[in-house]
N, C-alpha and C positions, 0 to 999 in steps of 0.2 A: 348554128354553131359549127367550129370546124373542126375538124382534129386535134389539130392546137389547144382550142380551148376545150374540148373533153380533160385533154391531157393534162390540162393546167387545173381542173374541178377535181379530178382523182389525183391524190397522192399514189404516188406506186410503193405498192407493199411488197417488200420482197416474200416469197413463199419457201423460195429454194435454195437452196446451200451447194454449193459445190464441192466434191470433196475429191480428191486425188486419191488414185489407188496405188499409184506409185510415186516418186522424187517428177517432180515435172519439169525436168530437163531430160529426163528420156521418154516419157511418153506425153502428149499432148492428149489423150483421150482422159476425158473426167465426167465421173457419176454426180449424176444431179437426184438431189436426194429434196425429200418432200419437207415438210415442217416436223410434220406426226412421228417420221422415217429420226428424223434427229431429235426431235423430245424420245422416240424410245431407246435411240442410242444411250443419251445421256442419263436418261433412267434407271437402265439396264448396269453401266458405268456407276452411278450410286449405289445400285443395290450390291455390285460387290466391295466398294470402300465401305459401306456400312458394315455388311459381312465381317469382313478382313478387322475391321475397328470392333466388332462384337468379342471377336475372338480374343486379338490381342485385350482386349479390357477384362476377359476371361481371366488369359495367362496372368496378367497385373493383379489382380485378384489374389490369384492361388498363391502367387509369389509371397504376395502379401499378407495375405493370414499365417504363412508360415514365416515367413521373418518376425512376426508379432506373437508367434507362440513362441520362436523358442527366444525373443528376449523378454519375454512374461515369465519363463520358464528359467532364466539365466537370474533376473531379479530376483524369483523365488528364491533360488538357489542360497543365491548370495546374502539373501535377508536372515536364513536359517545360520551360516556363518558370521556374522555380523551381531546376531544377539550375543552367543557366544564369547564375542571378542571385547563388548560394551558391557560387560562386568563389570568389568574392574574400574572406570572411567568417570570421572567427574561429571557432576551432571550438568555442567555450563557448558562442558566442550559434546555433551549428547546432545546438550540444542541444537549446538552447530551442527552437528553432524547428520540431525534431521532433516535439515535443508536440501540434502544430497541424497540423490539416487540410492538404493542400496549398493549397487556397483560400486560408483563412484565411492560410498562410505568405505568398505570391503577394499580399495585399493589405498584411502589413507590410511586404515589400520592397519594394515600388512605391512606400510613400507616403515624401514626400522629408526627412521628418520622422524617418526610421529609418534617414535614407542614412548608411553606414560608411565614414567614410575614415580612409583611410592615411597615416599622417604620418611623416613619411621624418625621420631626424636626421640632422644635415649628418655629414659625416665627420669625423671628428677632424683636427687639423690635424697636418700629416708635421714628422715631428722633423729638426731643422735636421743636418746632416755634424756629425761627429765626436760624442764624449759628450755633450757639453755644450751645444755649440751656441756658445756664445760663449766667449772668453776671459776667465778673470775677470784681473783685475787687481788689486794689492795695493799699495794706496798707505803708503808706509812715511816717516813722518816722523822 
């Protein structure tokens, strides 16, 4: 066998990476780095995006239980005004109104655009003494 054909039975596996330590238009010297030498690079390089990603999903967190307490806190709020104001209201327009947030219920009430009133029908008027009321009278010619 010759060289050639060694050459031609082995695949050549690259091992080393070259890496520049500066722009390689001003310097033509470059570090030849191992296999091991660039998995720990890039290891190392993970372990701080993970870091960096642990934290922020921290901060996302904290953010976030506090935007959910105070609109659990805003709804309460709102729910305690909202009964209040569902007094006086028919109970077919309180179905609808179930459908809706308490917020959202709390700004149809309020605006004066959706205000419910009551309109009273006079009484009927009281029927006069006796059946009839008057006497009828019979003119007879």
């Amino acid at each position: 066998m010759t060289d050639e054909d060694k050459s031609k039975e082995q695949p050549e596996q690259p091992q080393d990476v070259k890496a520049s330590d500066t722009e390689p238009s001003k310097t033509t010297q470059e570090t030849t780095l191992t296999q091991t030498q660039v998995n720990k690079l890039l290891a190392d390089e993970r372990r701080k995006h993970e870091a960096k990603l642990k934290d922020l999903q921290t901060e996302y967190n904290g953010y976030k239980q506090t935007i959910e307490q105070r609109e659990k806190d805003a709804n309460d709020a709102a729910a305690e005004k909202v009964e209040t104001l569902r007094k006086d209201i028919p109970e077919s327009v309180i179905k609808l109104l179930d459908k809706l947030t308490p917020i959202e219920q709390l700004e149809w009430l309020s605006d004066p655009e959706n205000a419910i009133t009551k309109k009273e029908i006079p009484a009927l008027p009281q029927p006069n003494e006796g059946r009839g009321g008057q006497r009828k009278s019979i003119n007879i010619l």
